[in-house]
VEXTI-480196 format. One record per residue (C-alpha): x, y, z; residue in three letters. Coordinates in Angstrom, 1 decimal. Layout:
BEGIN
<u->X	v->Y	w->Z	lonu->ALA>
...
This chain:
BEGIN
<u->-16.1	v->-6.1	w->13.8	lonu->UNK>
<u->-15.9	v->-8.2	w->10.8	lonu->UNK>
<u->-13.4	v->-8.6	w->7.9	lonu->UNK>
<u->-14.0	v->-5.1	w->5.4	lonu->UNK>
<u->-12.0	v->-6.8	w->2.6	lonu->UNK>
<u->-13.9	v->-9.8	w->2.5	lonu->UNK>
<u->-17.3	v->-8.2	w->2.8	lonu->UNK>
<u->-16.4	v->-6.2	w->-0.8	lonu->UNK>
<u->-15.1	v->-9.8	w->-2.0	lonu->UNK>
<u->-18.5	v->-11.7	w->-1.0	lonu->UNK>
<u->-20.9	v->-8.8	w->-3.2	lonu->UNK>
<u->-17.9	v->-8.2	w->-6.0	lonu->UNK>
<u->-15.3	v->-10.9	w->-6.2	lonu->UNK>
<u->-12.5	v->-9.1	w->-6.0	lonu->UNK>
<u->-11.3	v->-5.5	w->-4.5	lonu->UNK>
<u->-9.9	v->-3.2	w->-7.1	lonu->UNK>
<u->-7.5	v->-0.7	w->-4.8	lonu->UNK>
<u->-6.0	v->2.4	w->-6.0	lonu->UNK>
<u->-2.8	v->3.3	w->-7.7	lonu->UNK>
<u->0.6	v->5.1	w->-6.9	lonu->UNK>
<u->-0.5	v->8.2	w->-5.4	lonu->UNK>
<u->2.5	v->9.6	w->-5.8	lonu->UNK>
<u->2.5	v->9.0	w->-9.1	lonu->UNK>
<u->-1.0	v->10.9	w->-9.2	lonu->UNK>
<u->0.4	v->13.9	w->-7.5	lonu->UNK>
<u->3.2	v->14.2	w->-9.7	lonu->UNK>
<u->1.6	v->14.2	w->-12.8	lonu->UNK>
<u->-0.7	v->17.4	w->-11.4	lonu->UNK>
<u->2.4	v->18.8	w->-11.5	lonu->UNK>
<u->3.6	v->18.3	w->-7.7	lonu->UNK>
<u->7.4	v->17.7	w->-6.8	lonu->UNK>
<u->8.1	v->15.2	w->-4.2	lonu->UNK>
<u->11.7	v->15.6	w->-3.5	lonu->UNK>
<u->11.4	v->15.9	w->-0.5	lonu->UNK>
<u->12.8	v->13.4	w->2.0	lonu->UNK>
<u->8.9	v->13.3	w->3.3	lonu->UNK>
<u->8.0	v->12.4	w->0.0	lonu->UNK>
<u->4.3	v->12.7	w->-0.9	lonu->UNK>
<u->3.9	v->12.9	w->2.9	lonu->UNK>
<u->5.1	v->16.2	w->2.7	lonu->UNK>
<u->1.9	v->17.6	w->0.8	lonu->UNK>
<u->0.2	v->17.1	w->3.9	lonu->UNK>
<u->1.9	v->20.3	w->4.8	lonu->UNK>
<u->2.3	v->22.1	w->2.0	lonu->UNK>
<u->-1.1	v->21.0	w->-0.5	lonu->UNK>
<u->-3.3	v->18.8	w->1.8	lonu->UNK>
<u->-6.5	v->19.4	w->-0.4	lonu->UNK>
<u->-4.3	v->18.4	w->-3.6	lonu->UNK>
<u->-4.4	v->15.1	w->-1.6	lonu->UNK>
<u->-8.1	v->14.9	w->-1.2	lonu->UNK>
<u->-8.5	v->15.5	w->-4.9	lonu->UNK>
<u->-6.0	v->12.6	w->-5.8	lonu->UNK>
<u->-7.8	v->10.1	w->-3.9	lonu->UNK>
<u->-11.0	v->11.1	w->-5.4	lonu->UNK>
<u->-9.8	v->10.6	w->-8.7	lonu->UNK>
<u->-8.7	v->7.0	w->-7.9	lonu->UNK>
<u->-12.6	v->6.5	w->-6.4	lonu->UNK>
<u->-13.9	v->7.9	w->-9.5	lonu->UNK>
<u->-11.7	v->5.2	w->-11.6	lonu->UNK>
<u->-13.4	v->2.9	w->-9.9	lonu->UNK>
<u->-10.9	v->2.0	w->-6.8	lonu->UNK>
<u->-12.9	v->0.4	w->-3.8	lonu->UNK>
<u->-10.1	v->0.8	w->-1.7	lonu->UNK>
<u->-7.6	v->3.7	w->-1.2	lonu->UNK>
<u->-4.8	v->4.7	w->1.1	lonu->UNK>
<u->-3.1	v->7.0	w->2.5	lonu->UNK>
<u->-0.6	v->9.6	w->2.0	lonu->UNK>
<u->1.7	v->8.3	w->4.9	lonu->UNK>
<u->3.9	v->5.5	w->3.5	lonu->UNK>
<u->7.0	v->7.4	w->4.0	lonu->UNK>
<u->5.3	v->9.3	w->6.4	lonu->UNK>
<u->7.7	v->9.1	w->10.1	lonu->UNK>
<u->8.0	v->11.2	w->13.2	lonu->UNK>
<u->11.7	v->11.4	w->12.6	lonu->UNK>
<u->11.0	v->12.9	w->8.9	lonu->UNK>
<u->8.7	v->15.4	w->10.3	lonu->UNK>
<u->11.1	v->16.4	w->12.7	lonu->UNK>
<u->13.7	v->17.5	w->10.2	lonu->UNK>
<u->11.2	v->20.0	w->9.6	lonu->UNK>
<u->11.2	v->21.2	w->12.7	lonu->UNK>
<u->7.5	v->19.5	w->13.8	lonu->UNK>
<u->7.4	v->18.0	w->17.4	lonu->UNK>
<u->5.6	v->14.5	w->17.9	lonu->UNK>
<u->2.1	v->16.3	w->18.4	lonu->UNK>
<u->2.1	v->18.2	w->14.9	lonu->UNK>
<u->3.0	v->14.5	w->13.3	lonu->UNK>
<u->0.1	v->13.0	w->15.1	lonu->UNK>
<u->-2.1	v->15.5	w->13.8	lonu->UNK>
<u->-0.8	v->15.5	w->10.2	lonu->UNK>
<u->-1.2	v->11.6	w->10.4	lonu->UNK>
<u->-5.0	v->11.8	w->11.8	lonu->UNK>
<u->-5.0	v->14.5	w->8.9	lonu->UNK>
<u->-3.9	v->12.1	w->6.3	lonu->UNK>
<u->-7.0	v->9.6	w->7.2	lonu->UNK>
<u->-9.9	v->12.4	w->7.4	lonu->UNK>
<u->-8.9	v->13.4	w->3.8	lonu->UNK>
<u->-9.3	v->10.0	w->2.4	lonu->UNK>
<u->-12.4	v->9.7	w->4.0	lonu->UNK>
<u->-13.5	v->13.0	w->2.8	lonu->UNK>
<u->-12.6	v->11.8	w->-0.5	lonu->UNK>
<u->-14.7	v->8.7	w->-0.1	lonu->UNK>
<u->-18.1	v->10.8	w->1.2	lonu->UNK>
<u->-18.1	v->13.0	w->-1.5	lonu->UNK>
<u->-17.5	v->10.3	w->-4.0	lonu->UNK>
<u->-20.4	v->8.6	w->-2.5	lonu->UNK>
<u->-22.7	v->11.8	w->-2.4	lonu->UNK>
<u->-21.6	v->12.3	w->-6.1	lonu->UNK>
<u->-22.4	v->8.6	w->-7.0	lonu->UNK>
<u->-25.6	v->7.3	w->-4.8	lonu->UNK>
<u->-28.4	v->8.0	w->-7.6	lonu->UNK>
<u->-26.2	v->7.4	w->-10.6	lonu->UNK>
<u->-23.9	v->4.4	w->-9.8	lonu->UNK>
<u->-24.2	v->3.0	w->-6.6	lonu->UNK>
<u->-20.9	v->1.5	w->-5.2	lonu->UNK>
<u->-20.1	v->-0.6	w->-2.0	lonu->UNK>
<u->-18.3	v->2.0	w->0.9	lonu->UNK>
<u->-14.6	v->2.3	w->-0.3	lonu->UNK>
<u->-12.6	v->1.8	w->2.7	lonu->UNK>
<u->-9.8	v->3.7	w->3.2	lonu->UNK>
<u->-6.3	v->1.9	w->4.1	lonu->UNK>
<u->-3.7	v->3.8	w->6.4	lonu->UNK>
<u->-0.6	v->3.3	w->4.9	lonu->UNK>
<u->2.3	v->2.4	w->7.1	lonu->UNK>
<u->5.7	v->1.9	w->5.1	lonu->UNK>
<u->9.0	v->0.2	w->6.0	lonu->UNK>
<u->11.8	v->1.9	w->7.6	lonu->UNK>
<u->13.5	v->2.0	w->4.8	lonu->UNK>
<u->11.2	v->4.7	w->3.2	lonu->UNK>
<u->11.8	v->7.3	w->5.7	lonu->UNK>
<u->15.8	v->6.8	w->4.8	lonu->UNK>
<u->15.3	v->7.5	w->1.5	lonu->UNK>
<u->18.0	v->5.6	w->0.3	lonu->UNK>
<u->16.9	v->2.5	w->-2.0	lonu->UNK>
<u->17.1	v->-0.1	w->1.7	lonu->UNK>
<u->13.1	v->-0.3	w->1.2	lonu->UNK>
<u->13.9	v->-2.5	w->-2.0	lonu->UNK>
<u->16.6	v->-4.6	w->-0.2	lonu->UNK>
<u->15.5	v->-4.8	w->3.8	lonu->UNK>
<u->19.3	v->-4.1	w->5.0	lonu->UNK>
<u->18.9	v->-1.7	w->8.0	lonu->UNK>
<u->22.1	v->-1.2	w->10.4	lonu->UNK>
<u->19.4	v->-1.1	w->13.0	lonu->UNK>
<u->18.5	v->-3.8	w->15.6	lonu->UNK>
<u->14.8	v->-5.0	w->16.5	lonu->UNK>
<u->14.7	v->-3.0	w->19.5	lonu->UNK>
<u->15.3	v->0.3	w->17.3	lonu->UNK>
<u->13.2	v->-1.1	w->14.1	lonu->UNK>
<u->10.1	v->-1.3	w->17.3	lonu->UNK>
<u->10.9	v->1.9	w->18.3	lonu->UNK>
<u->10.3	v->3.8	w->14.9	lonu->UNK>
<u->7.0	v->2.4	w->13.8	lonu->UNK>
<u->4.8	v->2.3	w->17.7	lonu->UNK>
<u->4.0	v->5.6	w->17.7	lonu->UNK>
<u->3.1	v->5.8	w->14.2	lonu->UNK>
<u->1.2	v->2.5	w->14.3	lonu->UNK>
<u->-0.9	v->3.1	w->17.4	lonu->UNK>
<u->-1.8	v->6.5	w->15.6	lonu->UNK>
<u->-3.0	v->5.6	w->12.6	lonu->UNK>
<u->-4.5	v->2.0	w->14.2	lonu->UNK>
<u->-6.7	v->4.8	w->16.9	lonu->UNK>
<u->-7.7	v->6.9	w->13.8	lonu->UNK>
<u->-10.7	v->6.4	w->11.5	lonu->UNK>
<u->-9.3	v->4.1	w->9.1	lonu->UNK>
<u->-10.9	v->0.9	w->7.8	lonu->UNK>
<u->-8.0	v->-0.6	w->8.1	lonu->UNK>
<u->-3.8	v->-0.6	w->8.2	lonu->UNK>
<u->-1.7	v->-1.2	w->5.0	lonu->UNK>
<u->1.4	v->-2.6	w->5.8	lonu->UNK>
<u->3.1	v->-2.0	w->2.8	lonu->UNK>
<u->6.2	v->-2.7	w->0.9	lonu->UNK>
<u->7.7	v->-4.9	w->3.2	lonu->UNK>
<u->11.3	v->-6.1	w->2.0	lonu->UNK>
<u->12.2	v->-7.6	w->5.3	lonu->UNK>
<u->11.1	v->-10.7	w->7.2	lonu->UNK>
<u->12.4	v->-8.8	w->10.9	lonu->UNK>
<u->10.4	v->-6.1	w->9.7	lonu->UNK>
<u->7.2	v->-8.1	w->9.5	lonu->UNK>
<u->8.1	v->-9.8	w->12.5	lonu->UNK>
<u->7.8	v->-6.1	w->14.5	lonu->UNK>
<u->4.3	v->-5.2	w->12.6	lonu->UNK>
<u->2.3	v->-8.4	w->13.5	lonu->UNK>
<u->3.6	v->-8.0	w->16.9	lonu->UNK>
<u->2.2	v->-4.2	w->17.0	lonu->UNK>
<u->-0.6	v->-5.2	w->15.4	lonu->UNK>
<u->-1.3	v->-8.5	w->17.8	lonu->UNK>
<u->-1.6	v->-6.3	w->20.8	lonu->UNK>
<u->-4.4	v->-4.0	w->19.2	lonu->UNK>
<u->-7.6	v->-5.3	w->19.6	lonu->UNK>
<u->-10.3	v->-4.2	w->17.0	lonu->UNK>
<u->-7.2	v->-3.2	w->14.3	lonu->UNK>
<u->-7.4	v->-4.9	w->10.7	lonu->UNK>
<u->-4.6	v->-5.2	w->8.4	lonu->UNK>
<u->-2.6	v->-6.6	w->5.4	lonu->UNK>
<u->0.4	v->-7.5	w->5.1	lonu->UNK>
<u->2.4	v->-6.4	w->1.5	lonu->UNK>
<u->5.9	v->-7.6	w->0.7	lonu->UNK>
<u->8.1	v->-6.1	w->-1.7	lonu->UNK>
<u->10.1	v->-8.8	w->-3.5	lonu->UNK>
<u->13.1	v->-9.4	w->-5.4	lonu->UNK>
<u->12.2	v->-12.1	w->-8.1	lonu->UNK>
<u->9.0	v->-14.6	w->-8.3	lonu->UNK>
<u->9.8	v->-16.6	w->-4.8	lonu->UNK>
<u->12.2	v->-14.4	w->-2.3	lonu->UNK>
<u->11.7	v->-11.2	w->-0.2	lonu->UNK>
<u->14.1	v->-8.0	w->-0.8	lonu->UNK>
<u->16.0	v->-9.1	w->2.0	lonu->UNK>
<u->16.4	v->-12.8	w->0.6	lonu->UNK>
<u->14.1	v->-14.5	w->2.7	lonu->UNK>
<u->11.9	v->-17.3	w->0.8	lonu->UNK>
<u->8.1	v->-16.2	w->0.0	lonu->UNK>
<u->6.6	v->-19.4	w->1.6	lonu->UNK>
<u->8.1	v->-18.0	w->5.2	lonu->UNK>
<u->7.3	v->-15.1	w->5.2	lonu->UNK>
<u->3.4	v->-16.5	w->4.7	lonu->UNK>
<u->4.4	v->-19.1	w->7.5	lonu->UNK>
<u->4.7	v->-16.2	w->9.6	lonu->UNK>
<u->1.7	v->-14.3	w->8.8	lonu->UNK>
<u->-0.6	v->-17.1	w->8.7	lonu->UNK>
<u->-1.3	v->-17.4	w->12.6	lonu->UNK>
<u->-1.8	v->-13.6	w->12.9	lonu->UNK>
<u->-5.2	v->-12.3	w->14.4	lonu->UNK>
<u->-6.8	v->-9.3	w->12.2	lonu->UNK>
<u->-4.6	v->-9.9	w->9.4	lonu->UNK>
<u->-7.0	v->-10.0	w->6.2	lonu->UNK>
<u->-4.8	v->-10.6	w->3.7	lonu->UNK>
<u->-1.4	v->-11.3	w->2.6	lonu->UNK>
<u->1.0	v->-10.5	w->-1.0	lonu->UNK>
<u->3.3	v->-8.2	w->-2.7	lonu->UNK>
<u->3.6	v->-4.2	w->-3.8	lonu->UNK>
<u->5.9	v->-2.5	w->-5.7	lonu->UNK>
<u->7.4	v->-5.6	w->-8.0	lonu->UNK>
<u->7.7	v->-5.9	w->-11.0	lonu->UNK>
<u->4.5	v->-7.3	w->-12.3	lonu->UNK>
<u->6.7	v->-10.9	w->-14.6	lonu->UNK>
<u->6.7	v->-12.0	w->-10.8	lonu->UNK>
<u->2.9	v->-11.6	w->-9.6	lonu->UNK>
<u->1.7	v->-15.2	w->-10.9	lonu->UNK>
<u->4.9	v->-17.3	w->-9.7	lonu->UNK>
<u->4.4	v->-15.4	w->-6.1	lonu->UNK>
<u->0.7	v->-15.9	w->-6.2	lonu->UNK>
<u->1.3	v->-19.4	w->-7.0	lonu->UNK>
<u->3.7	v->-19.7	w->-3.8	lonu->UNK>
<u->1.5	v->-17.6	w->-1.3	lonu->UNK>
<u->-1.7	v->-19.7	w->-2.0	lonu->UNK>
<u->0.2	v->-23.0	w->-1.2	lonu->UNK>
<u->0.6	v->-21.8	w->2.4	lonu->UNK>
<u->-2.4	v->-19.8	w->2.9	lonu->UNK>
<u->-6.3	v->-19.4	w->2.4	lonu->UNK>
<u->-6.2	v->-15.6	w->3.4	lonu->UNK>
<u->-6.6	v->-13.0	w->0.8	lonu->UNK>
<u->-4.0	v->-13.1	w->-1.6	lonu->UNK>
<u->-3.2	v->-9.3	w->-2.3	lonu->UNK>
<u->-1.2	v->-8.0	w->-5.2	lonu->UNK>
<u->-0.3	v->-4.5	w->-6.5	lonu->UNK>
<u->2.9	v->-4.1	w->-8.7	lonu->UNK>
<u->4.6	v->-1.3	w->-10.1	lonu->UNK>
<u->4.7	v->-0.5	w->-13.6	lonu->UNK>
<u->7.9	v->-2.9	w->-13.9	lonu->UNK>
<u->10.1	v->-0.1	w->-14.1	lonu->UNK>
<u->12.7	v->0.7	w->-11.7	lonu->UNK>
<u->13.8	v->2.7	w->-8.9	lonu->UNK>
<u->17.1	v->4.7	w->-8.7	lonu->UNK>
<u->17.9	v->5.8	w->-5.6	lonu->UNK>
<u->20.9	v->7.8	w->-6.1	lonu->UNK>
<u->19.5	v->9.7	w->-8.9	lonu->UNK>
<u->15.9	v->9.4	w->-7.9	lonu->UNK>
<u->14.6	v->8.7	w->-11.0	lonu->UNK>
<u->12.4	v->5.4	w->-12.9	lonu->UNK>
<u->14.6	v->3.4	w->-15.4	lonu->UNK>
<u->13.4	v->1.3	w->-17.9	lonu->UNK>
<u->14.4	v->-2.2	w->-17.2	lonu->UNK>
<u->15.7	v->-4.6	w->-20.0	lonu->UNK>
<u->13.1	v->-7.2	w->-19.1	lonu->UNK>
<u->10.5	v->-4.7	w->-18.6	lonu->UNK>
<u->6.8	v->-6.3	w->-19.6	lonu->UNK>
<u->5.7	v->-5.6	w->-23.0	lonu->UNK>
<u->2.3	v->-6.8	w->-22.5	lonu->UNK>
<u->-1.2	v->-4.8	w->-21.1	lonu->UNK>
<u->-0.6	v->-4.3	w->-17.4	lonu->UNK>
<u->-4.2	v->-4.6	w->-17.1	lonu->UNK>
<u->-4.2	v->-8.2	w->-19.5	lonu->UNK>
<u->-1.6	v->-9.4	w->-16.7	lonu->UNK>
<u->-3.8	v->-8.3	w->-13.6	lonu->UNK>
<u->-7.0	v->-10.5	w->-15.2	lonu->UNK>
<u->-4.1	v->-13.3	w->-15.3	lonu->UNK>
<u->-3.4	v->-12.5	w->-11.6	lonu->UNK>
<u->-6.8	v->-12.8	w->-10.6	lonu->UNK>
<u->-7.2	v->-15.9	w->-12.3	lonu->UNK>
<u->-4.7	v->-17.3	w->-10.1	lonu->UNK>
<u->-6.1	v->-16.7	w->-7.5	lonu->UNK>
<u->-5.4	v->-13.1	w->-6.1	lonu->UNK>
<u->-8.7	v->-11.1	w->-5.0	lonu->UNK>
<u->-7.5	v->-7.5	w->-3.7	lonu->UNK>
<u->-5.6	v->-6.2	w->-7.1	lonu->UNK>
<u->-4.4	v->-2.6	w->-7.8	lonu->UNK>
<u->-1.1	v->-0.9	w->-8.7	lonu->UNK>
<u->1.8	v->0.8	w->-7.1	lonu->UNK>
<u->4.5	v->3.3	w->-8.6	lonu->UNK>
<u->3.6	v->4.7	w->-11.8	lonu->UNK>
<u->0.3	v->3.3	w->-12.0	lonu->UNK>
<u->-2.0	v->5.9	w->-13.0	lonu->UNK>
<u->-6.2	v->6.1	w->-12.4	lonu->UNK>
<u->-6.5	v->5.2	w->-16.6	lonu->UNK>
<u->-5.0	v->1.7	w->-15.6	lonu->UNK>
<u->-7.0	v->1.4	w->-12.6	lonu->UNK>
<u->-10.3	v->2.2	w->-15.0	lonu->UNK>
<u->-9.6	v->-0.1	w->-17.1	lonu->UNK>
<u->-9.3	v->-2.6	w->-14.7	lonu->UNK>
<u->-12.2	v->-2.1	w->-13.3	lonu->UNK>
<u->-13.5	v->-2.7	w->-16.5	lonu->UNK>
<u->-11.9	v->-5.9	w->-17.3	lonu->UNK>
<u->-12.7	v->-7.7	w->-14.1	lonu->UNK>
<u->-16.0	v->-6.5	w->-12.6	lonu->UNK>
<u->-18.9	v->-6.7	w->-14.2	lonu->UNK>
């Protein structure tokens, strides 16, 4: 097996990925209040799914993922689903990306020839599936043993399915990492990334200094890359700048819009120091410092993800 990040890097120079799906869904006029969050579409609208991810392909996203970041066998249950309907809504959740991706291609191949998008299985921290604002801060009132148990059965699922590769994804906690790399160390022909969520331009949610976290990464087989989702995007160059002094993986960014998250009302605020400037001038300005997997994470919509396109590939 070889590395399908870098092989898009080698022809392209960098790997545009997709936006907030979520974000997508709601503006087609979808509610996700669900605990289950988008996950729960996979029930209730799973060809709504499909059509999102093709959307992001058609703006020109060689990478997407999937619908399961808050995804969690204890979510599903509160629904009344046993462990064998999750697994099968999870293997779900991959086949419709990849659907997504083969009919992009069939729509595409005499037209505008792409490289394969690969699709990413999302797998999101603990904190998602409590729904309470701790994926933005890393404080669980669980211990490792408990933090292991949530994500095995979800990670051997989705690490058995048809993905290109796992997404580890908004990762506010340095324990938290510690339990993915260990998951992912004992598969043997698994790929994945590692993406933090951070609080300013050098620490963690949970505090704990950038340059670690890397430290802890670095020696980990099948990881392909390493950096930061959902933060605001005034951080991405100081956190580029800190990842590439402790690593010469793939630096991997994808911010949010710079708004931000309230939990208890579960709504997007406007933030004071919220970024005037293009979102799509900053992410050239990423990629000049040196990130090569760029996309965007809540409220970043396929026109951003165009234009991007547009901006850095040729």
């Amino acid at each position: 097996m070889t590395d399908p990040l870098m092989e898009i890097v080698q022809q392209q120079g960098i790997v545009l990925l997709d936006g907030g799906l979520a974000t997508l869904l709601e503006a087609r006029g979808h509610r996700l209040d669900s605990q289950l969050w988008s996950a729960k579409m996979l029930i209730d609208s799973p060809e709504e799914i499909r059509v999102a991810h093709r959307t992001f392909l058609e703006a020109g996203a060689d990478c997407i993922t999937t619908v399961t970041y808050q995804a969690s066998y204890e979510g599903f249950a509160r629904l009344g689903l046993d462990q064998a309907d999750a697994d099968d809504l999870l293997i779900l959740s991959v086949a419709l990306a990849q659907e997504a991706v083969e009919e992009f291609l069939a729509s595409t191949a005499s037209s505008s020839p792409r490289m394969h998008p690969l699709v990413g299985a999302s797998i999101g921290p603990y904190g998602a599936f409590l729904a309470d604002g701790s994926e933005y801060n890393g404080h669980y009132k669980i211990n490792r043993h408990e933090l292991e148990d949530f994500h095995v059965r979800r990670f051997t699922t989705l690490a058995t399915s048809c993905a290109d590769l796992l997404a580890f994804e908004t990762i506010p906690s340095f324990n938290e990492a510690k339990v993915l790399l260990e998951l992912l160390e004992k598969s043997q022909e698994t790929y994945g990334w590692m993406s933090f969520s951070c609080r300013d331009g050098s620490h963690l949610s949970d505090g704990t200094p950038i340059e670690v976290a890397v430290e802890l990464c670095e020696d980990a087989e099948r990881l392909v890359g390493i950096g930061i989702n959902c933060t605001a995007p005034r951080f991405m160059e100081e956190l580029i700048r800190r990842i590439k002094s402790k690593t010469d993986s793939l630096i991997i960014v994808y911010p949010n819009s710079g708004e931000s998250w309230n939990a208890e009302q579960k709504i997007w605020q406007k933030s004071e120091t919220q970024e005037e400037e293009s979102w799509v001038g900053m992410a050239e300005e990423w990629h000049n410092a040196g990130a090569r997997v760029i996309g965007g994470c809540c409220r970043i919509g396929p026109d951003i993800i165009r234009k991007t396109r547009e901006r850095l590939i040729t």
